[in-house]
C-alpha atoms as a printed R data frame, in Angstrom:
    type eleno elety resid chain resno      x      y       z
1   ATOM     1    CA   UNK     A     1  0.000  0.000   0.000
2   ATOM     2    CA   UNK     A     2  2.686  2.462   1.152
3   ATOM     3    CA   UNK     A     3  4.397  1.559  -2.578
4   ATOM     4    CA   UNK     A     4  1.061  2.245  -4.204
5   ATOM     5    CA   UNK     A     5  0.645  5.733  -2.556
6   ATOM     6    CA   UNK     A     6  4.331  6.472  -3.006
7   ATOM     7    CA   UNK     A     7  3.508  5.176  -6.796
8   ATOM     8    CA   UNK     A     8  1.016  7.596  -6.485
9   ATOM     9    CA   UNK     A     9  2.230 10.840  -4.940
10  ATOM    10    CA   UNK     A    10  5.384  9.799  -7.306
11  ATOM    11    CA   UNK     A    11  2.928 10.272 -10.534
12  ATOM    12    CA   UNK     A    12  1.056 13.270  -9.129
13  ATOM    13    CA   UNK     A    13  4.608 15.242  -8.661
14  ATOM    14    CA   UNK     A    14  6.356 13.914 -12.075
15  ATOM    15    CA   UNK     A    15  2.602 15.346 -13.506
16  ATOM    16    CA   UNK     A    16  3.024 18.836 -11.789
17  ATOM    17    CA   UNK     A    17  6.432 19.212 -12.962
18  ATOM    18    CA   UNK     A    18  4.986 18.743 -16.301
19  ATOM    19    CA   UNK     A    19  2.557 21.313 -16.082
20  ATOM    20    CA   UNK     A    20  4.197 24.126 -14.361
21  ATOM    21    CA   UNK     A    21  7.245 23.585 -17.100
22  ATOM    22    CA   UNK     A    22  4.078 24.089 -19.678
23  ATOM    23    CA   UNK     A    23  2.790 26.956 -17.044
24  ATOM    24    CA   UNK     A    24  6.091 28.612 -17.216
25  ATOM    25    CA   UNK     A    25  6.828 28.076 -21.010
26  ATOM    26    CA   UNK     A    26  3.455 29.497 -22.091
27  ATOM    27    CA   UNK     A    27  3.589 32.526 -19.344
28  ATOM    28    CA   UNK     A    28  7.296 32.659 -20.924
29  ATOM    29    CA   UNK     A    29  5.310 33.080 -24.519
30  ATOM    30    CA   UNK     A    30  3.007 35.715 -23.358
31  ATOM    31    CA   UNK     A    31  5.558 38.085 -21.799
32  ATOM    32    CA   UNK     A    32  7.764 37.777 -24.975
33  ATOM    33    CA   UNK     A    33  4.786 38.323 -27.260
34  ATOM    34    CA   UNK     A    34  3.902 41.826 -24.511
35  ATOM    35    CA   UNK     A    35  7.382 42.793 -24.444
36  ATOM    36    CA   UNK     A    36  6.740 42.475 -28.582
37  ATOM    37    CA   UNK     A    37  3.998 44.316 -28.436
38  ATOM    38    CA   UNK     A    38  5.663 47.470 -26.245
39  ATOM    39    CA   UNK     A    39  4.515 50.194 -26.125
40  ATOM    40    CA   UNK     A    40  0.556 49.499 -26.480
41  ATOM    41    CA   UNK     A    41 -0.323 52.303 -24.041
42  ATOM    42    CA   UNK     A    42  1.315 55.592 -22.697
43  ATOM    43    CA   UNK     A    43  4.575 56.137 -20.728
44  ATOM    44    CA   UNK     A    44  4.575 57.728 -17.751
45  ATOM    45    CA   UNK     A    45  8.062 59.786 -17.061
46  ATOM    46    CA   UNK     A    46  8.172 60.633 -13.121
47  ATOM    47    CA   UNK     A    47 10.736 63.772 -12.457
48  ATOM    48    CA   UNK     A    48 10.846 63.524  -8.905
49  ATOM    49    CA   UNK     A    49 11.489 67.859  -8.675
50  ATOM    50    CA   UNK     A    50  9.020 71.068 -10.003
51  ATOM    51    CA   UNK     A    51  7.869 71.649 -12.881
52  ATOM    52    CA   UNK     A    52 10.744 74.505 -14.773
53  ATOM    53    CA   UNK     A    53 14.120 72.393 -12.768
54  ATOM    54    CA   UNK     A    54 16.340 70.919 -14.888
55  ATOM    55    CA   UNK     A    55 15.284 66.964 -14.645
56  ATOM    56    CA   UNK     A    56 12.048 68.321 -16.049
57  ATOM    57    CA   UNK     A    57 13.170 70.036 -18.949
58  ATOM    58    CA   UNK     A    58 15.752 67.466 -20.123
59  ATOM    59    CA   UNK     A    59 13.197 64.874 -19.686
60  ATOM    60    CA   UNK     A    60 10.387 67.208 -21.709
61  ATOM    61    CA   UNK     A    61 12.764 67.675 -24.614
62  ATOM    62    CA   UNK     A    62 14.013 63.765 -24.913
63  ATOM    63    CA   UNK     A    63 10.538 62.588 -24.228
64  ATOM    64    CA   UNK     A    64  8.755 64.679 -26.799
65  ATOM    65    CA   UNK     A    65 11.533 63.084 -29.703
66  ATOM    66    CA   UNK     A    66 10.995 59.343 -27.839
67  ATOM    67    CA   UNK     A    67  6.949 60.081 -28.125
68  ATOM    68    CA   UNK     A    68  7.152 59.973 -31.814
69  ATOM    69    CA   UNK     A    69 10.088 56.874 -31.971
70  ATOM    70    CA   UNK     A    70  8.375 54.840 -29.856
71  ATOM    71    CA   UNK     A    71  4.626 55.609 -31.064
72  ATOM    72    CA   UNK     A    72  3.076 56.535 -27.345
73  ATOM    73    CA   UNK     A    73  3.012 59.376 -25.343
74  ATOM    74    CA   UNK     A    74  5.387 59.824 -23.132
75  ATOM    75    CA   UNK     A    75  3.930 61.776 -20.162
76  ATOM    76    CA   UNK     A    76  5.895 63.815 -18.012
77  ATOM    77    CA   UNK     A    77  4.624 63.699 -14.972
78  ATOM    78    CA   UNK     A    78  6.439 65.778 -11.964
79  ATOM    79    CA   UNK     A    79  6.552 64.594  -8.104
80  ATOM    80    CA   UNK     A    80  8.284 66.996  -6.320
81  ATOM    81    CA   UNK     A    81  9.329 66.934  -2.447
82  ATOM    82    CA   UNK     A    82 11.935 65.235  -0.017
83  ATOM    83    CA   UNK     A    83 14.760 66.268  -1.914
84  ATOM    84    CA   UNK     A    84 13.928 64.264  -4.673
85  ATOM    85    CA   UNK     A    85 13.372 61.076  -2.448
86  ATOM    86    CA   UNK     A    86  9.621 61.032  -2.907
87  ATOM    87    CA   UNK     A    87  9.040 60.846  -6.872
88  ATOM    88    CA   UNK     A    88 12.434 58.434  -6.893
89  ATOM    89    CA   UNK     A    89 10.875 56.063  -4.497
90  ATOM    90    CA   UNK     A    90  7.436 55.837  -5.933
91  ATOM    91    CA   UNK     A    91  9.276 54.533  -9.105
92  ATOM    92    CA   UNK     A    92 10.975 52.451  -7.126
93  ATOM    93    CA   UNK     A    93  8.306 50.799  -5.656
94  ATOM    94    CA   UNK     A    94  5.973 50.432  -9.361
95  ATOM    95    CA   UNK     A    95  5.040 48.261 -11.218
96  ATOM    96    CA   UNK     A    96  7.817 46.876 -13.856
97  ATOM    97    CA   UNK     A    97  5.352 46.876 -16.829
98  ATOM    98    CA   UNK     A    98  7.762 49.173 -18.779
99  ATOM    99    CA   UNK     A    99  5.047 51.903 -18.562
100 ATOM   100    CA   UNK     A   100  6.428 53.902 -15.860
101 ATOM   101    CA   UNK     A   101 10.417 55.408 -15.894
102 ATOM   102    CA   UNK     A   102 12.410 58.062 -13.655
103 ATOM   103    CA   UNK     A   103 14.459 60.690 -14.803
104 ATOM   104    CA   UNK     A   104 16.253 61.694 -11.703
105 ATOM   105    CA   UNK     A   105 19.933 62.979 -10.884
106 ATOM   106    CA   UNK     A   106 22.845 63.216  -8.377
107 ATOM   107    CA   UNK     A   107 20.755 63.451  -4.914
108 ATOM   108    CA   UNK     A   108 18.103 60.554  -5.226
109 ATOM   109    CA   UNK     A   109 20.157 58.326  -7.157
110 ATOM   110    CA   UNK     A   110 23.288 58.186  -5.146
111 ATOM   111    CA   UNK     A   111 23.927 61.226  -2.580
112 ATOM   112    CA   UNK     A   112 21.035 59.983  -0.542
113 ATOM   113    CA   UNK     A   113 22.029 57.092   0.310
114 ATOM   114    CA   UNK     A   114 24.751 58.408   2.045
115 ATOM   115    CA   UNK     A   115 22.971 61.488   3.785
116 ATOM   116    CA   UNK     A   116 19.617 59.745   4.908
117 ATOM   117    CA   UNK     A   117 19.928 57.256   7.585
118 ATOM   118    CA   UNK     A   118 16.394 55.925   6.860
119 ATOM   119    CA   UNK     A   119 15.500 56.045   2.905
120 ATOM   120    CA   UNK     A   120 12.930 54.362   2.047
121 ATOM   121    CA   UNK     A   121 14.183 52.927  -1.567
122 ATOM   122    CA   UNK     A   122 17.484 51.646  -2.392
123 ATOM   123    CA   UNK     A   123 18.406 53.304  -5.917
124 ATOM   124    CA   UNK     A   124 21.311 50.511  -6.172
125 ATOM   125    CA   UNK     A   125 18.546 47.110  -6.188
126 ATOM   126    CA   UNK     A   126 15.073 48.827  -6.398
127 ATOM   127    CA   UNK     A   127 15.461 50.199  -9.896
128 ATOM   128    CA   UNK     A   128 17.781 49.620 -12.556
129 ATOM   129    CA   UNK     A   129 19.718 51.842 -14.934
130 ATOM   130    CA   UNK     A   130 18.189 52.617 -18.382
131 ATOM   131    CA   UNK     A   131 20.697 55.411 -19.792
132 ATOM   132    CA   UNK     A   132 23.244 58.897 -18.275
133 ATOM   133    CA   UNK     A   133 21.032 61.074 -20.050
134 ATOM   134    CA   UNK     A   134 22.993 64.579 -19.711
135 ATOM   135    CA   UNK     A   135 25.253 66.926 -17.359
136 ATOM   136    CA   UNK     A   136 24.955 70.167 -16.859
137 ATOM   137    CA   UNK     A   137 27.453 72.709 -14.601
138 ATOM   138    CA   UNK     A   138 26.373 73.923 -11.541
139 ATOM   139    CA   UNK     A   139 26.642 77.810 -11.703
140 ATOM   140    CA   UNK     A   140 27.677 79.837  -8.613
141 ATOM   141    CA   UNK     A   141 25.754 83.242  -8.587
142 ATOM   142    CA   UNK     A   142 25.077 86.001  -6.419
143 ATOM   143    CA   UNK     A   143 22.735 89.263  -7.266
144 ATOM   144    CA   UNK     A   144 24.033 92.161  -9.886
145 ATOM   145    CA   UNK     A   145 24.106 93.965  -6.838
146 ATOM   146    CA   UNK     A   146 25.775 92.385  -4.190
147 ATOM   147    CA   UNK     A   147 29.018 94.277  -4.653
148 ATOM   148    CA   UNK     A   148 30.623 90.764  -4.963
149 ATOM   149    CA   UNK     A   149 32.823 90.598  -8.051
150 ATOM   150    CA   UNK     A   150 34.131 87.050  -8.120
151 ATOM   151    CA   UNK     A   151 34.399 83.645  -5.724
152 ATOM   152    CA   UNK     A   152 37.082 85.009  -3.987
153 ATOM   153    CA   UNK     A   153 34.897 88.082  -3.201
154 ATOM   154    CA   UNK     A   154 32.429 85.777  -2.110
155 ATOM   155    CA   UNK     A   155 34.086 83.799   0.779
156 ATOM   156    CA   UNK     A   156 35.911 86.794   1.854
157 ATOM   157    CA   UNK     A   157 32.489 88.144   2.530
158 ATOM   158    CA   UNK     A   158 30.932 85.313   4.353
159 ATOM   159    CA   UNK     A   159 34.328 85.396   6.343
160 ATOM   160    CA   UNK     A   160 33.722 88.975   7.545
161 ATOM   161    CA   UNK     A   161 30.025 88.699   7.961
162 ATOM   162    CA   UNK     A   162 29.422 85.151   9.819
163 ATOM   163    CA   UNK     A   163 26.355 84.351  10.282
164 ATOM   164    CA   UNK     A   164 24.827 86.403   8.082
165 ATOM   165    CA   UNK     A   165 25.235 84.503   4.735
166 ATOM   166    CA   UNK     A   166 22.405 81.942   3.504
167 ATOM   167    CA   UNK     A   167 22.573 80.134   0.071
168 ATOM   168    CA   UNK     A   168 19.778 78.309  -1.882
169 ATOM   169    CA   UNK     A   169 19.639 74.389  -3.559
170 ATOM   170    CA   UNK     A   170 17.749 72.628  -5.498
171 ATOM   171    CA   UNK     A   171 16.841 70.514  -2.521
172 ATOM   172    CA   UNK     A   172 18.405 68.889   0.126
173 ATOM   173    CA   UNK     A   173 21.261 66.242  -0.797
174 ATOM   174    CA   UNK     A   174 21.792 67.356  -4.078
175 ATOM   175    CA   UNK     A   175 24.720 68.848  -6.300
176 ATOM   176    CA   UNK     A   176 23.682 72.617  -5.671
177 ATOM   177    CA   UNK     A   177 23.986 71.973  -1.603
178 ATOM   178    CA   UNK     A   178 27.078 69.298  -1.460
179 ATOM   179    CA   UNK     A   179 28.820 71.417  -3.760
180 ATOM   180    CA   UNK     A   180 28.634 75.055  -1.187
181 ATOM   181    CA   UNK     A   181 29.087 72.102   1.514
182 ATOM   182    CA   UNK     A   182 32.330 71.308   0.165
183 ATOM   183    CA   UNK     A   183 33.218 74.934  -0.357
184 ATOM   184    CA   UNK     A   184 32.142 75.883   3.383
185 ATOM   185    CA   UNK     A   185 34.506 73.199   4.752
186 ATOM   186    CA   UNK     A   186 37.295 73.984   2.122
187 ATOM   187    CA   UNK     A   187 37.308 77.786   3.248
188 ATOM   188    CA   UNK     A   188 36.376 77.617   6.602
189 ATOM   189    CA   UNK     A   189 33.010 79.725   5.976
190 ATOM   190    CA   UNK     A   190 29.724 79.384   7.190
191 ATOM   191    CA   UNK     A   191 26.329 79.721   5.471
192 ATOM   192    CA   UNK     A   192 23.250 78.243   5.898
193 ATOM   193    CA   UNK     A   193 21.354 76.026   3.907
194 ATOM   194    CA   UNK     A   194 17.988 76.973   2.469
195 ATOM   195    CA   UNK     A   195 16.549 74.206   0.395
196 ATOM   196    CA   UNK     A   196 13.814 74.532  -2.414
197 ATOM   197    CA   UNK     A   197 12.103 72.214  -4.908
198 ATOM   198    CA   UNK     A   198 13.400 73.201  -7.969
199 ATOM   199    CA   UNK     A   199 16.311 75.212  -9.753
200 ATOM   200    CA   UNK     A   200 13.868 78.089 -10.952
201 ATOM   201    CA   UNK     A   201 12.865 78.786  -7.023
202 ATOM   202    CA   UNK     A   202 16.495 78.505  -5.823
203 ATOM   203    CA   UNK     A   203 17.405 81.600  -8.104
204 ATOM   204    CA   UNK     A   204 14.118 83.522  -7.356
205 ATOM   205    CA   UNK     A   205 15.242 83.308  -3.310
206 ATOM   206    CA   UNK     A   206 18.430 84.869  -4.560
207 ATOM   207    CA   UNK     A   207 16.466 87.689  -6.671
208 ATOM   208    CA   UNK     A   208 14.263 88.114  -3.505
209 ATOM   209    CA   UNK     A   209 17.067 88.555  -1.056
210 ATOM   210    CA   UNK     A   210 16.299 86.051   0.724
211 ATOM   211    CA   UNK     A   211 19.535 83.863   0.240
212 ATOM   212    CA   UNK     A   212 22.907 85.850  -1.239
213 ATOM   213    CA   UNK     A   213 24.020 83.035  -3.230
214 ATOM   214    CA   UNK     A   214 23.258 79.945  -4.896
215 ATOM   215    CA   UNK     A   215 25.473 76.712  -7.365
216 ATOM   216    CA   UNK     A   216 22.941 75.854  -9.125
217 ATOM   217    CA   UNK     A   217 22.525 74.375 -12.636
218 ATOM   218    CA   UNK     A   218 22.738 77.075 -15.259
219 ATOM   219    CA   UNK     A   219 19.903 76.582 -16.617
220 ATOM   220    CA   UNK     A   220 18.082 78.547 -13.993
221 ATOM   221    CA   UNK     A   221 21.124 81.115 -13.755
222 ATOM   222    CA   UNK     A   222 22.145 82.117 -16.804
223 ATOM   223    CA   UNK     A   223 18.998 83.833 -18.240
224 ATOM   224    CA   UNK     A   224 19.238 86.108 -15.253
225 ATOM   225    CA   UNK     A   225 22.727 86.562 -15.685
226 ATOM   226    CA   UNK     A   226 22.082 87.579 -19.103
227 ATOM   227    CA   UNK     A   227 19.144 89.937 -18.093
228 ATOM   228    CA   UNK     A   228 21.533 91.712 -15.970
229 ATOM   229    CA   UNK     A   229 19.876 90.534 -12.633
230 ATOM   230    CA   UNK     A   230 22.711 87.974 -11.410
231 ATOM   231    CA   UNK     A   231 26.427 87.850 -11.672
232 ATOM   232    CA   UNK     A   232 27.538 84.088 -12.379
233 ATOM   233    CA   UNK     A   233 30.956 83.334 -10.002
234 ATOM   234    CA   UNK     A   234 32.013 80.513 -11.433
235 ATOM   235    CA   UNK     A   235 31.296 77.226 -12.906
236 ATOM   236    CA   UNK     A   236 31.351 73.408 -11.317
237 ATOM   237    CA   UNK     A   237 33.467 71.460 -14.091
238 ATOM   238    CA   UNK     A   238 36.407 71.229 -14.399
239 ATOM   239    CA   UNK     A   239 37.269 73.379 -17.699
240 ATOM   240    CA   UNK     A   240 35.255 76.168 -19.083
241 ATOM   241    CA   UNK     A   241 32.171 75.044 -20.306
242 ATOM   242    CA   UNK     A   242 31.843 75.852 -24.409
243 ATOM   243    CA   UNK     A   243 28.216 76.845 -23.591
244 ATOM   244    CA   UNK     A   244 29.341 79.393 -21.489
245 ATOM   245    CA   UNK     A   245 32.836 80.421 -22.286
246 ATOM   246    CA   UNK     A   246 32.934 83.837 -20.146
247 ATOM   247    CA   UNK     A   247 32.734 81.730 -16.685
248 ATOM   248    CA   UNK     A   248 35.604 80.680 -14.945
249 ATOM   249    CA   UNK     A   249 35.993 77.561 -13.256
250 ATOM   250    CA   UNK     A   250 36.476 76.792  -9.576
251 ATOM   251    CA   UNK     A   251 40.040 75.991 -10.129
252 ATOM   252    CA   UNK     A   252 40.934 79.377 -11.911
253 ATOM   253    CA   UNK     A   253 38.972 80.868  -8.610
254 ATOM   254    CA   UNK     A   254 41.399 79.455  -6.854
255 ATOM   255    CA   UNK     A   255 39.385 76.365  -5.474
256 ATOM   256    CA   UNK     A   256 41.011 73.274  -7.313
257 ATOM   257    CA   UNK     A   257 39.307 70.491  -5.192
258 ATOM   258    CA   UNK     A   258 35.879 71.868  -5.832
259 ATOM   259    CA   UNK     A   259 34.484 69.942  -9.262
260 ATOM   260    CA   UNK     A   260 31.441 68.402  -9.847
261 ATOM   261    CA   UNK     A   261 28.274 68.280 -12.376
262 ATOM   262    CA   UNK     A   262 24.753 67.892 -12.293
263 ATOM   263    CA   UNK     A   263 24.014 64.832 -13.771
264 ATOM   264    CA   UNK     A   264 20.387 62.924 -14.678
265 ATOM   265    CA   UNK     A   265 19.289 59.547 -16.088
266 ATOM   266    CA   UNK     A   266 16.829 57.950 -16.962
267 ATOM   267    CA   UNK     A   267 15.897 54.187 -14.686
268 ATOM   268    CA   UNK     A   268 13.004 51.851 -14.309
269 ATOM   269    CA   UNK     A   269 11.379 49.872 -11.683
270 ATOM   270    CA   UNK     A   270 14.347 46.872 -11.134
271 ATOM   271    CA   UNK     A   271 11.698 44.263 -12.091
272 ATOM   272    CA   UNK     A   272 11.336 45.795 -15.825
273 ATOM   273    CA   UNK     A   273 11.877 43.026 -18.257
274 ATOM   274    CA   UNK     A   274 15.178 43.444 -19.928
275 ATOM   275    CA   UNK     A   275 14.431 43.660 -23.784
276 ATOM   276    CA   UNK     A   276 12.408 46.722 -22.797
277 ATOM   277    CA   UNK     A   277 14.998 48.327 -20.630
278 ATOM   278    CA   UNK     A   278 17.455 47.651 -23.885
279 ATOM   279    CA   UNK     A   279 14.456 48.955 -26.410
280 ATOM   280    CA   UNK     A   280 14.024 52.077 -24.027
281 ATOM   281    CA   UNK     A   281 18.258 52.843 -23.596
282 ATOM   282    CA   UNK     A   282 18.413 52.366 -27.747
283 ATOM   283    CA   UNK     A   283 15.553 54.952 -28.760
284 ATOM   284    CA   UNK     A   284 17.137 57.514 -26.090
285 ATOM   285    CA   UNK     A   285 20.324 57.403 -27.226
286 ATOM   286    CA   UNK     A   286 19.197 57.482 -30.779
287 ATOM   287    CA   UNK     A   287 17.215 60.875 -29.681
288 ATOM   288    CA   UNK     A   288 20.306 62.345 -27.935
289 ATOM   289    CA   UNK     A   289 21.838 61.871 -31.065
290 ATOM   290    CA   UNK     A   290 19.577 64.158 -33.026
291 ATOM   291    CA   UNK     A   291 20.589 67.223 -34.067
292 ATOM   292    CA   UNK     A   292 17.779 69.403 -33.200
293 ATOM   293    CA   UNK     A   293 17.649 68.095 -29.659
294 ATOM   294    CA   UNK     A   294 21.663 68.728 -29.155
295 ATOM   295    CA   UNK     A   295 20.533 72.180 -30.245
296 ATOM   296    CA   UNK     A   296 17.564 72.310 -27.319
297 ATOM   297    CA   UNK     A   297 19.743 70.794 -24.788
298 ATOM   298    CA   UNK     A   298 22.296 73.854 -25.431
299 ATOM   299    CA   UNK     A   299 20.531 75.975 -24.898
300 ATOM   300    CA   UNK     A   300 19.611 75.452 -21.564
301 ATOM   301    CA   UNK     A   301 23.361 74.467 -21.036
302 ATOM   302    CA   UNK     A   302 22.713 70.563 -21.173
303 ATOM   303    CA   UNK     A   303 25.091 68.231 -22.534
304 ATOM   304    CA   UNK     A   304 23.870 64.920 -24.048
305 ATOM   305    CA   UNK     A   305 25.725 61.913 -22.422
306 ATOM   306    CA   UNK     A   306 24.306 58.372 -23.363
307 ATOM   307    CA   UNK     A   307 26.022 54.918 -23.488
308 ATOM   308    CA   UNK     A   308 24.374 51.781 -21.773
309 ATOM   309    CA   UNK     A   309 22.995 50.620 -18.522
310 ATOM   310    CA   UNK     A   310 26.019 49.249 -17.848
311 ATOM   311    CA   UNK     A   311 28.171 52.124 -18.380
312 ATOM   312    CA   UNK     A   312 25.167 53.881 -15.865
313 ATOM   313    CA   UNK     A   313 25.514 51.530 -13.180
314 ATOM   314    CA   UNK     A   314 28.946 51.498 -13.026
315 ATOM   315    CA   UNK     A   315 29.127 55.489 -13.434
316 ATOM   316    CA   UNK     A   316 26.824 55.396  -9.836
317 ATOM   317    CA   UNK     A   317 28.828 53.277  -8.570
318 ATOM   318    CA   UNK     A   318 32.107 55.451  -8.995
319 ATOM   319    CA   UNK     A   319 29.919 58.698  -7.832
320 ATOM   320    CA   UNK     A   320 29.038 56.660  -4.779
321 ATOM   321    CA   UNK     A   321 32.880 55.675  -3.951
322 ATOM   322    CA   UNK     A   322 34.151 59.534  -4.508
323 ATOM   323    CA   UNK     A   323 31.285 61.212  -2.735
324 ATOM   324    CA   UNK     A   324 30.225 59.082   0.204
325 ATOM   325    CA   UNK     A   325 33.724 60.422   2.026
326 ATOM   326    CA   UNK     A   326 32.848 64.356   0.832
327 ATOM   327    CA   UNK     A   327 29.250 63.850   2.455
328 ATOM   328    CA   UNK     A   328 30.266 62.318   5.751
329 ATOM   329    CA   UNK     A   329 33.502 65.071   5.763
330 ATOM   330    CA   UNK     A   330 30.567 67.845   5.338
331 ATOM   331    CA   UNK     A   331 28.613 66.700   7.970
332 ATOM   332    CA   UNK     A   332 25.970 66.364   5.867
333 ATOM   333    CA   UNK     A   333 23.492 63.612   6.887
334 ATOM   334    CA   UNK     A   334 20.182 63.757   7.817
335 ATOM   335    CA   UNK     A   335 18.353 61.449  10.454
């Protein structure tokens, strides 16, 4: 008897195997013929800052080339708050259907992890690379009329005056506030930290007077610089950027350890099937190649980067290992 039900249970599992191999081949079948059959429906492109910020024009100008590649819409659609932790981590935490994707930077992707001692999405296994978009240079800038002529002006100022300095960023744990960070500790000046949602409101606090200065990308600062209303310092990279020839760089201020840029990407729920992920990083990089938007991203000082998930993840990966020692030397963590 104890054969026969052995026999038995013996036939039942050989007969399960058999079916969930069938199960698996046919559910196999189906998600190569959706995968196929992507896009059927509208994209969804979370910027995790305001409306007017950087993120959210790169990710207008790319996504209204990809709409017409990829024959959907590609919605922009902009969660602002936490520093950039909020939008970041509800893409984090969706669906990998390949109809939802990020375009976030620095901050949320990497800085954060560092800074927050509780975030509530891990960047590094909760979503997966897609494509290094663009950079852009962080611009320092103070008002036409501050009397302050260059960097050097600048820290001399906060050094006479402590205490009575505050600066502006496009939120906190990003570029625009690890960058002053950096400065603050490198010149042994104090300011304090004002944080905003987006690049456009960073600059206005300046224009207001309620913040004296601001690194921020230059896509917010040099229209005002142009209109006469700011004076740009100096810029983040390391060399003069082509796009604005006229600003010095850190180094030439006389800061040579002070370099960085304000990069985004685009990335996907980690779950996102792979052909789509590949489908997605070959129809961006084919729109960053287009003339017309090189030409868009110029103008609002953007360079077009590209290359392929792998050359993202392993770019993060390097940010992570030069900044995590610049954030704990600044001091700047949050609990």
């Amino acid at each position: 008897m104890k054969k026969t039900l052995l026999s038995g249970w013996s036939a039942l599992a050989k007969a399960g195997m058999a079916l969930a191999v069938v199960a698996a081949a046919s559910a196999g079948a189906h998600a190569q013929q959706a995968e196929a059959a992507w896009p059927a429906r509208p994209i969804k492109v979370v910027v995790p800052y305001a409306a007017g910020s950087s993120p959210d024009v790169f990710a207008r100008i790319v996504g209204d080339r990809l709409q017409q590649r990829l024959g959907q819409p590609v919605v922009v659609e902009n969660r602002a708050g936490a520093g950039g932790n909020l939008g970041t981590g509800m893409v984090a935490k969706a669906a990998g259907d390949g109809y939802t994707f990020l375009v976030s930077t620095n901050g949320p992707l990497v800085y954060n992890t560092v800074m927050y001692k509780s975030l509530p999405y891990d960047p590094f296994t909760e979503l997966r690379p897609v494509v290094l978009g663009g950079g852009q240079a962080n611009v320092c800038a103070v008002r036409a009329d501050s009397g302050i002529h260059s960097l050097k002006d600048l820290v001399a100022a906060m050094k006479a005056n402590p205490g009575k300095f505050n600066f502006s960023s496009t939120g906190v744990g990003s570029l625009s506030q690890l960058g002053i960070e950096l400065l603050k500790a490198k010149t042994g000046t104090y300011a304090v930290h004002i944080p905003y949602p987006s690049s456009p409101q960073a600059i206005l606090s300046i224009l207001q007077g309620d913040v004296q200065f601001a690194c921020v990308p230059a896509v917010a600062v040099m229209p005002q610089v142009k209109a006469g209303k700011l004076r740009a310092l100096a810029v983040s990279t390391g060399k003069r950027s082509a796009l604005m020839p006229d600003v010095p760089t850190m180094k030439e201020a006389g800061l040579p350890e002070i370099e960085n840029v304000a990069w985004m990407a685009f990335m996907a729920p980690a779950s996102t099937p792979t052909p789509i992920v590949e489908r997605m990083n070959r129809e961006i990089n084919a729109v960053l190649a287009l003339p017309e938007v090189r030409e868009k991203l110029h103008a609002q000082y953007m360079e077009p980067i590209g290359g392929s998930p792998e050359d993202l993840k392993q770019f993060m990966q390097r940010e992570l290992a030069v900044m995590t020692p610049i954030i704990k030397r600044s001091g700047a963590t949050i609990d």
